[in-house]
N, C-alpha and C positions, 0 to 999 in steps of 0.2 A: 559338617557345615563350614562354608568357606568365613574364615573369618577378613574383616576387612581391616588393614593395618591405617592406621592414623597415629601420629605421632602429639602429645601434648604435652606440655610445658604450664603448669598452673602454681602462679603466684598470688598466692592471699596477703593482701595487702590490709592494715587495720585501719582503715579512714572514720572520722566523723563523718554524719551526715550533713550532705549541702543542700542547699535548694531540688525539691523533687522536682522535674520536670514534666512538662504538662505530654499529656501523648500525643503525637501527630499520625503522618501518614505513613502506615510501616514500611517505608522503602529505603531507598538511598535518599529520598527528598524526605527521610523523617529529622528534620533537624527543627523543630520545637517553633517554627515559624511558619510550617505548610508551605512551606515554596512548589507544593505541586498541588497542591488543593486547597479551600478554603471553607470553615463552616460556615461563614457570613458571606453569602451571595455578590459578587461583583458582575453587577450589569452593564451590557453595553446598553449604548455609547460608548464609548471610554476616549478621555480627551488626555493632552502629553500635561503632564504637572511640571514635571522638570527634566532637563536631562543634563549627559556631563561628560565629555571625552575624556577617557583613563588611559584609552592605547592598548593596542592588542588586538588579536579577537575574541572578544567575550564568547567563549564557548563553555565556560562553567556556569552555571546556573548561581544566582546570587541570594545569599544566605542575610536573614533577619530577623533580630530581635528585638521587641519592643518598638520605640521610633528608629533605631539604628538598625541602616544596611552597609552589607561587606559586599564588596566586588573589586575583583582587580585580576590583572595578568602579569606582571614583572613587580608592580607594587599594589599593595593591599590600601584600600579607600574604604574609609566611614563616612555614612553619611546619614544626614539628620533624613528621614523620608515624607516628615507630613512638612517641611519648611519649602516654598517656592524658590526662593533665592537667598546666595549664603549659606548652602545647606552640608556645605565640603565640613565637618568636624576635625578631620584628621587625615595622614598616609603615611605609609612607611615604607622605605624600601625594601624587597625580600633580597634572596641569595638566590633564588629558582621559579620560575616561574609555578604559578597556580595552575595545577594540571583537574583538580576535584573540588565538587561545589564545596566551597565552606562549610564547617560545624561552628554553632554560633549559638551562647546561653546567656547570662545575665551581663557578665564581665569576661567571655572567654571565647575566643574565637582560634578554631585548628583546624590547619592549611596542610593538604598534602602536596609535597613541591617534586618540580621537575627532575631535581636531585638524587631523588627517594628517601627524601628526608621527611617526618611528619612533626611540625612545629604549632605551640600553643603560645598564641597571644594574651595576654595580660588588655583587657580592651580600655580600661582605667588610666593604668601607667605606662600602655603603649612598647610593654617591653615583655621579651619572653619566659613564659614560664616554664618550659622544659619545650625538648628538642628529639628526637630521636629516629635514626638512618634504619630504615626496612627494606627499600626497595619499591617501587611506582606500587602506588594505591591506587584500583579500579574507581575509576569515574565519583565517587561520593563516600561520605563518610557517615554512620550509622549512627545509633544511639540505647543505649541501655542501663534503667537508671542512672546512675552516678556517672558511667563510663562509655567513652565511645569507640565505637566498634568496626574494623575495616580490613580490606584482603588485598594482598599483593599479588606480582605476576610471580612469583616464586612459590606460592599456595599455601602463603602462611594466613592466619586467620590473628587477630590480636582484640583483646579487650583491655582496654586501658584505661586509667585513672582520670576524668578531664583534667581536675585540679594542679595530681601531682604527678603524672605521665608513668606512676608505676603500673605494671603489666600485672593485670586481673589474671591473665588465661592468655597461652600462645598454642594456638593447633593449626599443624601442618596436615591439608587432605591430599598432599604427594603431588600435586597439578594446578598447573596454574589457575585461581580465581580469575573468571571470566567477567563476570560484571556485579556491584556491588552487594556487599551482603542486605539480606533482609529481616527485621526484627520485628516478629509479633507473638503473641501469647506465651511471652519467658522464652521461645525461642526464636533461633538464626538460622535462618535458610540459604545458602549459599553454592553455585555452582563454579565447576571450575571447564577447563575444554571437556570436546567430543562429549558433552550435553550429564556430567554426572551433577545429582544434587545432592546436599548432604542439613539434613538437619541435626543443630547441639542445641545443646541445653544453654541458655543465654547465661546463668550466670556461675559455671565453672564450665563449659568449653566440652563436656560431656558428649559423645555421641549417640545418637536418638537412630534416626536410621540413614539409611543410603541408599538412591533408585538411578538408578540408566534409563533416564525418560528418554534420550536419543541420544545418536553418534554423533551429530555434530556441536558446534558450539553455542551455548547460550548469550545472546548478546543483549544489548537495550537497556535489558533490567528485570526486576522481580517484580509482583503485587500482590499482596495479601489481601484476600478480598472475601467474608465469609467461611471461613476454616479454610480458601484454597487456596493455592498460588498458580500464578498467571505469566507465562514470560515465549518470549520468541526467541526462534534461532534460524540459524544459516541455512536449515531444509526448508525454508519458506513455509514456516509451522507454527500455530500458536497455539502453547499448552495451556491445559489445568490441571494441576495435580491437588491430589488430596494432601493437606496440611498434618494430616495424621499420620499417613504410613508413607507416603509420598509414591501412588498409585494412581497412574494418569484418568482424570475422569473424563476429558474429552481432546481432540486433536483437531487444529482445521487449518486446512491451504489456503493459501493466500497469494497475494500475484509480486513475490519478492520476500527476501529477508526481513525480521522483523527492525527496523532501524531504530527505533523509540520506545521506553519504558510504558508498560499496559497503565491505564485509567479505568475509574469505575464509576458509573453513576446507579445506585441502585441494583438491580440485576441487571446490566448491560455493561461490556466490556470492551474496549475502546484501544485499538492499538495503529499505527503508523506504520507501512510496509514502507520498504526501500525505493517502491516506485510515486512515494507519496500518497499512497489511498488510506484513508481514512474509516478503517471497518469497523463494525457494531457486531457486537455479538451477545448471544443468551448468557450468561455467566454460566446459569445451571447445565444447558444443553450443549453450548458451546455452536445453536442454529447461528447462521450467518442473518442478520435483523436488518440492515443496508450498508454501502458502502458508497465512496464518495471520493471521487478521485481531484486532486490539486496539484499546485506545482511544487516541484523539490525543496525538500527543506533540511537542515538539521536540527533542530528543535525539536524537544519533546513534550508532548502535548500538557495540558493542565486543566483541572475543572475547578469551577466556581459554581455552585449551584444547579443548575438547569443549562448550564454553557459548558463547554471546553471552545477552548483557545488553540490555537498552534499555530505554528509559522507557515507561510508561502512565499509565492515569489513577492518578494520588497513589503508582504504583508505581516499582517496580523488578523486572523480568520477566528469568528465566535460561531458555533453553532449552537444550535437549540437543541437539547437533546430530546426533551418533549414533541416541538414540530416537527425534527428532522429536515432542517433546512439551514443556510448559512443567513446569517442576518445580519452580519456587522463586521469589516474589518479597518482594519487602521495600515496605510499605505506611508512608506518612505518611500523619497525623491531617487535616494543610489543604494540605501545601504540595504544589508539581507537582514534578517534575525536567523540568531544561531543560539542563542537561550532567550528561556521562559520561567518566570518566578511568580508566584503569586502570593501577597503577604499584606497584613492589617491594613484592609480597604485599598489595597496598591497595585498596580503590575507593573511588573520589570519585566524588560527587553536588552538585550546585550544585543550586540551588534556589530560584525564583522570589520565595521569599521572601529571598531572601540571603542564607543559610545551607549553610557547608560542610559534606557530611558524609564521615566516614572509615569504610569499613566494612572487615571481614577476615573470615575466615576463624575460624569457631567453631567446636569442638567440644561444641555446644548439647545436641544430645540425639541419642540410637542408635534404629534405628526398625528391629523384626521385619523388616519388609517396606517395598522401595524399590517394589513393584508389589504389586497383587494380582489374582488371575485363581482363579473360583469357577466352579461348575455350580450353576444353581437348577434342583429339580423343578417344576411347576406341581402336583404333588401333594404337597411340602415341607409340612408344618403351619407350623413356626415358622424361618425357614432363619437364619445368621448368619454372621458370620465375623468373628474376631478381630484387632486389632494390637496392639503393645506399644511403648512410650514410655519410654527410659532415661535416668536425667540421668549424661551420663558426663565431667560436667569436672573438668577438674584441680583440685587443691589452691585453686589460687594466683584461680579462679575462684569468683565468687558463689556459696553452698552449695547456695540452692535455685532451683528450674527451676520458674517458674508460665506455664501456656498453657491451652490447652484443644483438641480435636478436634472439627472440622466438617464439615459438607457442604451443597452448595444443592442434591441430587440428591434429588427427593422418595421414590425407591423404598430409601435407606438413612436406617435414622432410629436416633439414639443418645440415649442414656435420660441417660446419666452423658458430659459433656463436659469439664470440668474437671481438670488436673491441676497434684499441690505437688508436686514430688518433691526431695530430699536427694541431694549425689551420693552415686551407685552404687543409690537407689530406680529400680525401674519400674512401670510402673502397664499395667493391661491392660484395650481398651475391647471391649467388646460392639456390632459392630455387625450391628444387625436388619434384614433384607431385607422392604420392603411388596411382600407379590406383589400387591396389587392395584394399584400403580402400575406394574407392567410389561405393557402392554396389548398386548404381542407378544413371542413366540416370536424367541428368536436372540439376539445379542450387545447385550449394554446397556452403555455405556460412563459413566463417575464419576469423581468426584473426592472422592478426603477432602483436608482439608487442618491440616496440623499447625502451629499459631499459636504464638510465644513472644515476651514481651520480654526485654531484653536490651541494656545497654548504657552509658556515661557521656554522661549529656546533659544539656542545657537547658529541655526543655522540659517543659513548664507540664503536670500530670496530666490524663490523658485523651486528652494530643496527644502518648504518645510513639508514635515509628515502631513497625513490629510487621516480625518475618521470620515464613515463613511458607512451610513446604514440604509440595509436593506431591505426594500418593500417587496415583496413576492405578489402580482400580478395574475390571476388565473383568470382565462376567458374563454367563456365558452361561446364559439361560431355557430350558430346555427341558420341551417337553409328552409324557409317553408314548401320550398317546393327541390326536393333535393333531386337529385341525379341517383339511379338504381343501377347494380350489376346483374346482369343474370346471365349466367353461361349455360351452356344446353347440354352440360354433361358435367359429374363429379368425380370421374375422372377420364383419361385417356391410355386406351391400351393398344401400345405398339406392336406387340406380337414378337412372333420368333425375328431373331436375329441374330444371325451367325457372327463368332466369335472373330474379330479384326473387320466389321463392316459396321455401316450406319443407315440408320433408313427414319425416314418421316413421320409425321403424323399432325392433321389439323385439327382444330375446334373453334368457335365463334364466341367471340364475346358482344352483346345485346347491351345499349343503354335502354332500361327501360321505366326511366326515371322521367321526370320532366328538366330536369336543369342539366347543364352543362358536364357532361364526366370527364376529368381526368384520370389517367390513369399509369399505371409502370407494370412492366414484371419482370421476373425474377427467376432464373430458375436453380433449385438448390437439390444436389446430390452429393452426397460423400468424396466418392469417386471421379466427379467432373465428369460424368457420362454423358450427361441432359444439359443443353442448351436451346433457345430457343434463335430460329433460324434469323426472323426480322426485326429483331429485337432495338426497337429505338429507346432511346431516353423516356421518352412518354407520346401516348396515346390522347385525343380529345374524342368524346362523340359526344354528339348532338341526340336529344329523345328521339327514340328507335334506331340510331342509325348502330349499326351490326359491323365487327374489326373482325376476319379472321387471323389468325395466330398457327404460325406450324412450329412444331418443338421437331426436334431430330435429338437423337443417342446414338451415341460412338459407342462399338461393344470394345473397347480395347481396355486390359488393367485388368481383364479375371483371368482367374485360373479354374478352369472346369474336368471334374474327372471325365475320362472318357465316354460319349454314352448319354451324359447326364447332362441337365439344364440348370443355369442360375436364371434365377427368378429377383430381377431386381425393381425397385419402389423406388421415385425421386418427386418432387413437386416443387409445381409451377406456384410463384406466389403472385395474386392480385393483388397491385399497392394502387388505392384510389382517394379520390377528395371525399367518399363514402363514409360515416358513419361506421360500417364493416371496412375497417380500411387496409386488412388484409385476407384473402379468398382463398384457402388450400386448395391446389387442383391436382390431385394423386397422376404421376405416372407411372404404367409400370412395362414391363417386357422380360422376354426370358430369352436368352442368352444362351447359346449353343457351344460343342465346344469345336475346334477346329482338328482335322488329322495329323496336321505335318506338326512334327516338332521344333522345335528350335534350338537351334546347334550355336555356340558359343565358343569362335577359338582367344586363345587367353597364350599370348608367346610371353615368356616369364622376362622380365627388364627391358621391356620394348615398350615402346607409348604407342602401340595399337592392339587394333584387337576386330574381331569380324563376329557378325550376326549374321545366320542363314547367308553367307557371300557379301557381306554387304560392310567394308571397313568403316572402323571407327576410332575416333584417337581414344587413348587413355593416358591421362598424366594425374598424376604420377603413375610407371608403370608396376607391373607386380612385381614380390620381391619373396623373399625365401628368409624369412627369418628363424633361426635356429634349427628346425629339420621338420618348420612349417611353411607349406607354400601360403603366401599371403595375394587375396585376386577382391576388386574393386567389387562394392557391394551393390550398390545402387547399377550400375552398366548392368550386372549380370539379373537380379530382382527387375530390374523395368523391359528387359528383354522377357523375363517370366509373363508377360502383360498384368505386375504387381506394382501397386502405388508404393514408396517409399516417403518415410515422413520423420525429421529431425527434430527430436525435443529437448534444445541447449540446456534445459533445467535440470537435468540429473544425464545430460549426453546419453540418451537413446536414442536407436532408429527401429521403427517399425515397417514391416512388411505386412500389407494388406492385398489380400484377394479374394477370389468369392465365397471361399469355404474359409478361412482361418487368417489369423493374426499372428507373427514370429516377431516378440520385442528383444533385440541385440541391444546392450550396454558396454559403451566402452569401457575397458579395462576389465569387464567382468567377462567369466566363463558361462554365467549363467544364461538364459534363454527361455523365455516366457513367451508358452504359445496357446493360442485361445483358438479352439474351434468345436463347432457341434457341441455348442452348451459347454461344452471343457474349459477348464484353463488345468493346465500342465506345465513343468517348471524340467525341462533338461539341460547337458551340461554340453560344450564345446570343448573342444582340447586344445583350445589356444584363445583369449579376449580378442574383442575384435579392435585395431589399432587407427589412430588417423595422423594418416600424413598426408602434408598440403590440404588441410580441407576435406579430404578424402577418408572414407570411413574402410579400411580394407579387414576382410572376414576369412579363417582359416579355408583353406578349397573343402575339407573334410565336413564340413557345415554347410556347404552346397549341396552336398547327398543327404546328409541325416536331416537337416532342417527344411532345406526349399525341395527334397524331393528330384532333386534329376542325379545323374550318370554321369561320373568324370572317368576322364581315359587320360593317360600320361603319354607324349612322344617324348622321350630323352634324347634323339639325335637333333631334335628341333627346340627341345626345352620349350612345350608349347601343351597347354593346357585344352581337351577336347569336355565341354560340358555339352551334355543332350539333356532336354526337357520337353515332356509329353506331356502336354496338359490332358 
């Protein structure tokens, strides 16, 4: 058995016991104030309480306990959190800038610095109580009983004394710690690069076990959630691994890098790809439940109850996790969010520009309706529906509520926007349905959204934040007398067609409705075979009047064995103002193959090259690396009549034709071909390389993989490939 080498270092130290610490969220956001979750529901609304330029950009996350928050970037700020104004307690200058959220308990707050120094605050006497140089600490600092817990880029791991900064336990797992350790059930979960995790035993530093869940890097962060952990990496993957032996229980792709630490509500798992989409997933199953795409952020998400939060562009975005809808964000005038806190009744926002802010919990204004759900006629004259807007604050609250009521949905349009209102006023808006902007029958979905300022702050008019919640709109169109499709056939079959030719074929389409048809189509084939000939933007018919439609296929891009037919299948799609408001209409045709072959000359370091007589450039030209000829991929596959297709996400290129798939990866030998129900995996004797742009593949991978015949000229230094389909 291979044994796995870990080196540790364990210091028992004799402490008194100090204050137990309460349990929080077992992550890097477990610092005893839930800065990434809350048990006490924080609902939108949420209006600004306070805020307070410190300078920087807040990109650490900010740490609090009791009424007292810590945040700072060059210098560390206390501050009172439930005070509106006057709530600056204290600052102090550091040596290193704040590179990791804060650890923060009764009287003690510890700061990992730019330096690589990890320094504890005395938060009483404002002076420090021990100090000690490791090396940059991953993004947060941990917590386990008495001591807190954290990893450098050198792959030491430390449990340390808060009090008196002596070292519990020091283990080194050989590799850099990737992103911060995680602490739950007595242990530490911790990965370091190229995706290795390791769990110890939390309170001597012990090793438990070790998994290679992947080769790449683990980034974001960890979440213990139900005996499992949960975390993303650079293969645009997000794990679960079992908390036990650390045996992956499910894997799922996603559209980017995992860029933000996992969330949980319940069984549903919640994470932030690098392209900003915001996915759900089964925890158990690891099923994809929705996703939801918005604009770039760096912030990582947080839940309150029934909501997560996270950043967007100039926003602050709450979702429901129960409706599955966005219902409420909070907008700045300039600046981003780039951290997210959430703490006793409060949320923190940091902000690019260096500005904290404090938001809560208002009682801003009462709204008729949290949804609304209507029925339009298509014979409606004038259709509408109403909401209503109350200012219902207390006493002790600003008298009057100014906002206004919007939407970017062009089929609702509102005459009167504005509203003053006095507490205990409501004001009631009118909003007008355009039926001419619903150019189809069935469910039309919208948004109003309800805008208010609100708040004590600094900034300068024009730039204050705005909250902003939203009412989700569902309306269903309906026609009594609707428009019908009927087409006189379910599908159309082209027939033979010789290999590098194109041939026709028509069908009629019938309103045989009484109202007005619109219509569009569409036509979809893998291969870009099938097109339709007269194909405009859209179609109108009038009851009974009849369109005919010619589709034509180009047989170019297969490869056929001699002899033999591909048999291909494409469809035409009906897009209409219908009810059925799209129509499959099968095509199909079989495909012949052609006699003459195609000959390919290839002169080695020349930027040309010839097809059946026929010149063509090539640049970059071929080239001869080591005592392999190297020949352009794509020129010589698209002469094969084979589609070529480039997947930046892992650099492959695939060759497709009628009978088989060949997937080429850069830098790799390997070679993954799919056909006749097979997939098969052989090897190249050289990767295939790219220069300029250009994907170039060993000449000897021309015969074993695509099937044709090379011949060498060495007086001409000139490359003869034949291919018989």
């Amino acid at each position: 058995m291979r044994k796995l080498a870990i080196a540790i270092i364990v210091f028992w130290v004799a402490t008194s016991p100090v204050q137990a610490f309460p349990s929080g969220w077992p992550s890097y956001r477990h610092d005893h104030s839930h800065s990434g979750t809350s048990s006490a529901p924080l609902s939108p609304p949420l209006v600004q309480s306070w805020s307070y330029q410190v300078g920087g950009e807040l990109s650490t996350e900010v740490a609090s306990f009791g009424q007292r928050v810590y945040v700072g970037v060059k210098k560390l700020y206390c501050f009172d959190k439930d005070r509106e104004a006057d709530n600056l307690l204290w600052s102090m200058d550091l040596p290193s800038s704040i590179i990791a959220t804060p650890f923060t308990t009764f009287d003690t707050v510890v700061l990992a610095l730019d330096d690589g120094s990890v320094v504890s605050i005395d938060t009483e006497s404002k002076s420090q109580r021990w100090k000690m140089q490791i090396g940059k600490v991953q993004r947060g600092i941990g917590s386990y009983k008495e001591s807190c817990i954290f990893g450098n880029e050198k792959g030491d791991l430390l449990s340390v004394d808060i009090k008196t900064g002596q070292v519990n336990f020091k283990v080194n797992i050989l590799c850099p710690i990737s992103v911060p350790p995680c602490i739950a059930d007595d242990k530490i979960f911790v990965c370091c690069d190229a995706g290795k995790l390791y769990c110890l035993n939390a309170s001597n530093g012990a090793f438990i076990w070790k998994s290679d869940v992947t080769t790449t890097d683990v980034i974001g962060g960890m979440l213990y959630h139900e005996g499992a952990i949960y975390f993303g990496s650079y293969d645009n993957r997000v794990y679960a691994v079992s908390a036990n032996d650390g045996k992956t229980i499910w894997s799922k792709k996603v559209d980017g890098w995992i860029g933000a630490h996992p969330v949980a509500v319940g069984n549903e798992i919640f994470v932030r790809s690098k392209l900003s989409t915001l996915w759900c997933f089964d925890s158990k199953s690891g099923e994809t439940i929705w996703h939801f795409p918005h604009e770039p952020t760096k912030t990582e998400p947080v839940v309150s109850g029934d909501y997560i939060y996270i950043g967007s562009n100039r926003r602050i975005v709450a979702f429901s996790v129960s409706k599955r809808i966005e219902i409420w964000y909070f907008e700045f005038a300039k600046e981003q969010p780039t951290s997210l806190s959430i703490s006793g009744g409060k949320f923190f926002v940091g902000t690019n520009g260096g500005r904290i802010y404090c938001l809560k919990a208002g009682p801003g204004f009462e709204l008729s309706n949290d949804k609304i759900e209507l029925e339009v006629m298509t014979t409606d004259e004038h259709p509408s529906f109403e909401l209503s807007v109350k200012n219902n604050r207390e006493d002790h609250w600003p008298s009057m509520l100014v906002g206004d009521v919007t939407t970017d949905n062009p089929w609702m349009v509102l005459e009167d926007k504005v509203f003053k209102l006095r507490t205990g006023q409501s004001k009631k808006f009118i909003i007008n349905v355009k039926l001419d902007e619903l150019n189809k029958v069935g469910v039309h979905d919208g948004k109003l959204y309800i805008r208010y300022l609100y708040g004590v702050n600094e900034a300068l008019p024009g730039e204050e934040p705005e909250t902003v919640v939203i009412v989700p709109v569902a309306l269903k169109y309906i026609d009594p007398f609707p428009p019908k499709i009927c087409v006189e056939k379910e599908f159309v079959d082209i027939g033979a067609v010789t290999l590098g030719q194109t041939k026709r074929a028509s069908f009629a389409i019938k309103n045989c409705g009484k109202g007005k048809l619109v219509f569009s189509l569409n036509a979809q084939s893998l291969e870009g075979w099938l097109k339709i000939v007269d194909n405009q933007p859209t179609f109108s018919l009038m009851p009974d009047e009849t369109k005919i439609v010619t589709v034509e296929v180009a047989a170019y891009g297969f490869a056929i064995e001699p002899g033999d037919d591909c048999q291909k299948t494409g469809v035409i799609e009906i897009q209409s103002n219908t009810e059925q408001s799209v129509i499959p209409l099968t095509v199909t045709c079989r495909v012949y193959d052609m006699v003459l072959p195609t000959v390919v000359l290839i002169p080695i370091g020349l930027n040309k090259a010839s097809i059946n007589g026929k010149k063509v450039d090539v640049a970059p030209p071929s080239y001869v690396s080591g005592s392999r000829t190297m020949v352009p991929l794509r020129i010589i596959a698209e002469a094969f009549f084979a589609r070529v297709s480039w997947d930046p996400s892992d650099r492959s290129i695939t060759i497709t034709n009628c009978t088989s798939q060949s997937r080429f990866t850069v830098g790799s030998k390997k070679v993954e071909i799919i056909g006749m129900g097979e997939v098969k995996t052989t090897t190249i004797d050289s990767p295939p390389e790219i220069r300029s742009g250009k994907t170039f593949i060993p000449l000897r991978a021309v015969s074993d993989i695509l099937g044709a015949s090379i011949a060498w000229e060495q007086k001409t230094k000139t490359v003869t490939i034949t291919y018989s389909p």
